[in-house]
Structures are given as structure tokens and as C-alpha cells.
N, C-alpha and C positions, 0 to 999 in steps of 0.2 A: 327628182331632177332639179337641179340648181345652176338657174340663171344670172348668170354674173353683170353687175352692178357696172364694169369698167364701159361701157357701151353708151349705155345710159348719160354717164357723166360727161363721156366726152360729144355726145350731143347737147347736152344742157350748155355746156360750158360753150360749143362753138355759137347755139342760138345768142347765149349773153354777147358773148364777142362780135356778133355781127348787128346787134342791135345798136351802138354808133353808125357804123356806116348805112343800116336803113335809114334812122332818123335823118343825116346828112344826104341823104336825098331831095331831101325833102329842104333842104337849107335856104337857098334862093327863094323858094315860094315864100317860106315864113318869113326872111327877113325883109321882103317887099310888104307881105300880108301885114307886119308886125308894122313895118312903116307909116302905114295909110291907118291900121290903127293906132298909133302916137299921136296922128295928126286929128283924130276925130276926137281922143281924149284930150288932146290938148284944147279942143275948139269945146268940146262938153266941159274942161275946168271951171269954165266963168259961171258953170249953172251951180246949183245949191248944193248936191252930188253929183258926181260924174260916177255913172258905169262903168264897172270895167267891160272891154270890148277885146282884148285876147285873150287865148284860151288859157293862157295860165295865167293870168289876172281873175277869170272866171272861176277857173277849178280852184284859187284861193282866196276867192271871196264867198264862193259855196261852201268850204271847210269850214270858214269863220264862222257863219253863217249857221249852218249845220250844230255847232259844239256851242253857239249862242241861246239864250232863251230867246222867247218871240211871243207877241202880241195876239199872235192871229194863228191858226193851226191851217198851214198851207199844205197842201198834197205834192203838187207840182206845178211849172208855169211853163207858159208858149212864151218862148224867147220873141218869136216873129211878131205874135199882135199883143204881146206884153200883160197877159189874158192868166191871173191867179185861179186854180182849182182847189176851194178850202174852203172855211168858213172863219168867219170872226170869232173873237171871243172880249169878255167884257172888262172895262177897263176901270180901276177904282182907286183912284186918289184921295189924299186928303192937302188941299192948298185953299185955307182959309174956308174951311168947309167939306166935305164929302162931295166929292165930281164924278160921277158914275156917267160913261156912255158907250158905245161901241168903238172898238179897234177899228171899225173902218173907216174911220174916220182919219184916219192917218194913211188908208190908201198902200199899207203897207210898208210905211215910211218916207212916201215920198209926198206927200204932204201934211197940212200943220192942224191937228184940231182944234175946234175952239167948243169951251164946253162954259157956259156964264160970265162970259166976256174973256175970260181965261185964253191962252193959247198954249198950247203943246206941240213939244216935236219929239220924234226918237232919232236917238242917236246912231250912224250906221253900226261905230264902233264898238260901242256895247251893248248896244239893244235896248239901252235906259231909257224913261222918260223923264225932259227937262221942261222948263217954262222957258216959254220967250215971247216976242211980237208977234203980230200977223203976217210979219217977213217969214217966220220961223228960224232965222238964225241961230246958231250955237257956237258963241265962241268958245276959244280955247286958248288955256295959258300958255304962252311962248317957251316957256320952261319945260315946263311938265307934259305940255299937251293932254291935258286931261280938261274937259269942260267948265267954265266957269259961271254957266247961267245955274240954277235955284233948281234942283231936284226935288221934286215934291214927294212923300209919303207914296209909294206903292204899294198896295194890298189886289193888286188885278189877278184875275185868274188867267196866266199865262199858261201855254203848251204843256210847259212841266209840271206845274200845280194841277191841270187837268188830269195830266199821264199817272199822277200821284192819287187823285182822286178815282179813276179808273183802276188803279193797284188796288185800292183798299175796298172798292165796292168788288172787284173781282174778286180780294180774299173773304170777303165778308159772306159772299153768294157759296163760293166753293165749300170752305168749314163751316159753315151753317149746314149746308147741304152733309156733309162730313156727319157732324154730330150726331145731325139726326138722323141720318142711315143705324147709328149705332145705334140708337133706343129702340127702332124699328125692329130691327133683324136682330136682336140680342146681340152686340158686339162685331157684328160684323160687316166692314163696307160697305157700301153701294153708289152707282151715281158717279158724278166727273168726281166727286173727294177723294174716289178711290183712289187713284192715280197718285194720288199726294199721303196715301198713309202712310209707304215706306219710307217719304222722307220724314215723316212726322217722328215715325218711331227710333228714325235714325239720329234724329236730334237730342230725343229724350235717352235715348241705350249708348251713345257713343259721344254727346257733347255736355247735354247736362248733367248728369250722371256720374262719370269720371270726373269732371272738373269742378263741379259744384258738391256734390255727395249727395248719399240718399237721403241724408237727414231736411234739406233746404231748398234741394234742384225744382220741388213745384211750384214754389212762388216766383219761380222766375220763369219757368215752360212760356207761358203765353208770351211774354217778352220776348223772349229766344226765336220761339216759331214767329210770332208777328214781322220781327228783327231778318231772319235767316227770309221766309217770301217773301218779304216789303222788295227788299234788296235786290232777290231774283227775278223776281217782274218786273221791274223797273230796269234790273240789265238786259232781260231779255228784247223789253219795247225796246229798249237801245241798239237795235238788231235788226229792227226791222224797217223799212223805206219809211217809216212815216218820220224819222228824223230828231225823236225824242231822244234828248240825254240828259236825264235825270240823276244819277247818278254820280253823272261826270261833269256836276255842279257841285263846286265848292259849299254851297252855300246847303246843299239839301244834305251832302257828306257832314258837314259841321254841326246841325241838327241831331242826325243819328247816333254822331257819338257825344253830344251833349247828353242824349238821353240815357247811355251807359256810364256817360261819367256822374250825371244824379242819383243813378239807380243803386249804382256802386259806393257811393260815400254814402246816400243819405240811410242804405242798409245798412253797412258795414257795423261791426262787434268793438267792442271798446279794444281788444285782442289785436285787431288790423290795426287801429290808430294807434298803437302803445308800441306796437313794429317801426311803425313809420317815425314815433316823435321821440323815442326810448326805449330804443332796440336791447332785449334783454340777450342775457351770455357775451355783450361786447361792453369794452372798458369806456365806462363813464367818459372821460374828456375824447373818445371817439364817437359817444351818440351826439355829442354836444354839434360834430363835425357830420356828422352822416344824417343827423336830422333834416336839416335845411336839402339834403340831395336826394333823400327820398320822397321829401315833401316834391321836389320838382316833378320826380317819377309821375307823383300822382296825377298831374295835368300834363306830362309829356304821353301818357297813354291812349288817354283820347284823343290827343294831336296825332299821336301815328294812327290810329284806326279812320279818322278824317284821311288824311295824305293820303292813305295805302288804298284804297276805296275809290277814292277821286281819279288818281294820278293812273291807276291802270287802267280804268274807264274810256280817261279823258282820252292818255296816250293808243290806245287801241282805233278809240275813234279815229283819229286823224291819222294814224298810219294806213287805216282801212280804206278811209276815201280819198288821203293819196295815192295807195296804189292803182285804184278803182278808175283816179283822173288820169293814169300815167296812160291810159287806154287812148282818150283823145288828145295825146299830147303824141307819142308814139308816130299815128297814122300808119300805122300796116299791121298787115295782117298776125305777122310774127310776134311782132312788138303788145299789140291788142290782146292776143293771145295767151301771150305770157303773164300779163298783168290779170288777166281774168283769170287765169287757172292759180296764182299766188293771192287774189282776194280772195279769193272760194275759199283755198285750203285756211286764209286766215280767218275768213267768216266763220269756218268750221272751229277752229281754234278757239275765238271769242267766245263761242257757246261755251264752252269746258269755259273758260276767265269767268264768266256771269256767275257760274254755280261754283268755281273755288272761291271767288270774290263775296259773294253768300256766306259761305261756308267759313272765311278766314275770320271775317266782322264776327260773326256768332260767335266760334269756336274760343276769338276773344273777350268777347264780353262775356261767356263763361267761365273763363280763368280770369277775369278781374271780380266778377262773383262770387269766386270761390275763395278767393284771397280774400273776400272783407266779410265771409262768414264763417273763415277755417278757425278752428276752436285747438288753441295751443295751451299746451301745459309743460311749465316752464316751468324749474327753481331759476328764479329769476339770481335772486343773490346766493345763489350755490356758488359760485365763482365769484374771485377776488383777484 
């Protein structure tokens, strides 16, 4: 039996279309509601931050918020008594000294800590921490708008640094447990490792293997496997309500592929770098020209595997909990609706992203592996 699809569409299609005219129901309320809150942000401006106070002031200060790192690893808060459910985490500087004390001292950011006469504040904008007075003040360049007090040394173990350190004792517990199920039962799983063989084997039979060869592919396994779960647990927590985006940091992506781009030149064969600086079988006054452009290749590699890691992370996130806000912006049932059954399906989606996004990084840092240990033989001056 085959049930035809044209039914379907054209309910979808009339729910979109009537979703204007719900929301404009609702038009008068908002724009009095929106009113009286202008006037409260306008009265909260002269304080140090002003809150946002409508909902989509709110839903994109939560985003910001959300895809930002943070001091303190908060669960959720009571908008009404302004009531954080989380806990602190520990804050470590270096400003003329080593400054170690707790995040709550900053209240979440909305006040100023002071740690040996010292004062600190965090910035709403980026979630950094600057020096200032006992005002707490932060100015900012009229130009740039980028802060102009004294950023101090940060070494704090923030939310992502924890989520990172949670990654690695998680994998450390799992293949520990792994291994030694092997020795146990002669070669054969047991325990939560199991779960994780297939993809282990899948790493080693279809990524390093093809791409690196038999001869080379073991000195790099542990990298690859470390590289391929670091990546996936870290996309996964990014999944889940507690808010972590690890990943879909610039900073922890630039890392990772630092570490491919070390791994990769500081092994590589005299064979790779004689490709790259004097490319054999092409006419001398064209390696002279193609040298300097494959030298670039070598650091545009790592830059894509940064990019390409970060940017679908980051973008996934904030499509995710814009559709997720479109729920309390909407106001009815149809509209709420829609928006929940389009997060689900992209929630669903994300999962698959975490493990091709896994999978893309590794599959490349094994084809730059196998490029700086492939063993070429060449008559080099066979040609003239």
C-alpha cells in the first residue's frame, strides 16, 4: 500500500502559512509588553549591566551565553528570585603573582572580585576576565569596542576545561577497562569497552590502514583513537542540557589541529619534504614557483581541520537553540509545536554531525600521516 506524500505537504505548508497570522495575534500584547519593557531597560541602563527583559533580548542573550565559555558550571536559574542551581569552579590567574580563588566571588558576573587588594570583573561580552577598580568598571574603545582595562594571564579551570577533563578520565576509565578485559578473557571484550570495540576496529581496518599503510599505521593508532573519542565526547556533551561547547571553541579546535600539524611534519620522511620544496618529474623553474605554494598547503591544512570542526559545532549550536527559542517567541500551540518537532528532528541530526565531525578530523589527520611517511621512488632526473 502506498500513501501519497501530496496530503502531507499541503498541511505542512498551510501550518507555515498560518503561522504569521497566529503570531499577529498576539501583536498588541507584545508591542505594549515590548513597551513597558524599553522603559525598564531603559531605567536598568544607568546600572553597571542592564538585563535583558524581552523575550528575544532573553532567547539572545541565552545563545550568547550558551556558545560562551563560563566561570562557574551553572545548571539552571529562577528568573523570579534570581536563584543559580550549579556550582563554582576555581579561578587562576597570574597578575603580579599567582591569584587563585573561587568563581563565586564574582556572583556570576554580576559582581567585582577582589583577591590581594586586586579587583576583577568579567566581561558580559566575552566571558573574559579583566582588572579594574572596586567600581568594577570596563571600559571600551569607542572604535573597536573591544575592552581597554589589563587582561590578566588565565589558567582557570573553566566549564570546558572541566568538560575536557571529564572527556579524558571518561576515556581513560573505558580502554583501561577495554584492555584489560582483553588479557582477562584471551582477546575478548567485556564490560562498558565493549560497546567501543567496533569503533576501535573501525579506525584501525578502514582509517588507518588505507591511509597510512601497513607498514607505519601503529605509531599513530593511539593518536587516531585518542583524536577520533577526545572529539566525540566532547560533541556528544555538546548535546546535552548542561550547556558545554567544547568543541565549538575556537580555541580548543586550534589545539587539536596543532597537534596533527606537529605530528605530521615532526614525522614526516625526507621523501614528503623533497615533494613539497623540489617536486621531482616537474621542470625545475616551475618547482622554483610551486615550492612557496605547497609550503603554504602545509599550514593551510591544519587551518581547515580548525575551521571545519569549530564552525559545524558552533553553527549547529545556535541554530539549535534558535529554533528551540522560536517556541517562546511564537506563543501558541501550533507555532510551539512546530518548533519542537523541527529541534527534535535537528537534535537527532546533531548526533550523526558529532560522529561524522569525529570521523572527518581523524580520517584527516590520517591522510596527512600517510603523506609524510609514503615512500616514493622516483627517477627523479629521468626527465629533461
Amino acid at each position: 500500500m502506498v500513501i501519497s506524500n501530496k496530503p502531507l505537504r499541503f498541511i505542512l505548508v498551510a501550518l507555515v502559512a498560518c503561522l504569521p497570522i497566529i503570531s499577529f495575534a498576539n501583536s498588541e500584547k507584545d508591542a505594549a509588553h515590548n513597551q513597558t519593557e524599553a522603559t525598564h531597560e531603559a531605567a536598568a541602563a544607568e546600572g553597571h549591566h542592564a538585563e535583558p527583559t524581552d523575550i528575544k533580548s532573553k532567547i539572545k542573550t541565552f545563545i550568547g551565553h550558551h556558545v560562551l565559555d563560563s566561570h562557574d558550571f551553572t545548571f539552571t536559574q529562577d528568573d523570579e528570585t534570581g536563584k543559580y542551581y550549579g556550582f563554582p569552579l576555581p579561578v587562576i590567574i597570574w597578575d603580579n603573582g599567582l591569584q587563585i580563588f573561587s568563581s563565586s566571588k564574582f556572583n556570576h558576573g554580576h559582581a567585582v572580585a577582589e583577591s590581594n587588594g586586586n579587583y576583577y570583573a568579567i566581561n558580559h561580552h566575552d566571558g573574559k576576565i579583566y582588572k579594574t577598580d572596586a567600581s568594577g568598571k570596563i571600559d571600551e574603545d569607542e572604535k573597536t569596542g573591544h575592552p581597554t582595562n589589563v587582561r590578566p594571564l588565565d589558567f582557570s579551570i573553566t566549564k570546558t576545561v572541566l568538560s575536557i577533563f571529564v572527556a579524558a578520565l571518561l576515556m581513560f576509565w573505558l580502554f583501561t577497562s577495554l584492555a584489560k578485559s582483553y588479557a582477562k578473557n584471551g582477546g575478548i571484550a567485556s564490560g562498558a569497552g565493549r560497546f567501543f570495540e567496533p569503533l576501535v576496529v573501525f579506525i584501525r581496518d578502514e582509517v588507518a590502514i588505507p591511509n597510512i599503510g601497513e607498514k607505519h599505521y601503529k605509531k599513530y593508532m593511539s593518536y587516531l583513537l585518542t583524536i577520533f573519542f577526545f572529539v566525540l565526547f566532547l560533541n556528544i556533551f555538546g548535546l546535552t542540557p548542561l550547556g558545554i561547547n567544547a568543541t565549538g571553541n575556537l580555541t580548543i579546535t586550534f589545539s587539536l589541529a596543532i597537534l596533527t600539524f606537529l605530528i605530521t611534519n615532526l614525522t614526516a620522511n625526507k621523501n614528503y619534504w623533497g615533494h613539497i620544496f623540489w617536486m621531482p618529474g616537474v621542470p625545475k623553474p616551475m618547482r622554483i614557483i610551486l615550492a612557496p605554494i605547497e609550503l603554504l598547503g602545509v599550514f593551510i591544512k591544519p587551518f581547515s581541520l580548525m575551521i571545519r570542526l569549530y564552525a559545524n559545532i558552533f553553527a549547529g549550536h545556535i541554530v539549535l537553540m534558535s529554533i528551540i527559542g522560536l517556541m517562546f517567541i511564537f506563543k501558541s500551540w501550533i507555532g510551539s509545536t512546530l518548533s519542537f518537532g523541527l529541534s527534535f528532528a535537528l537534535s537527532i541530526l546533531e548526533i550523526l554531525v558529532a560522529f561524522l565531525q569525529a570521523y572527518i578530523f581523524t580520517m584527516l589527520s590520517a591522510l596527512y600521516f600517510g603523506s609524510a611517511v609514503e615512500e616514493h621512488h622516483h627517477e627523479e632526473e629521468g626527465h629533461h
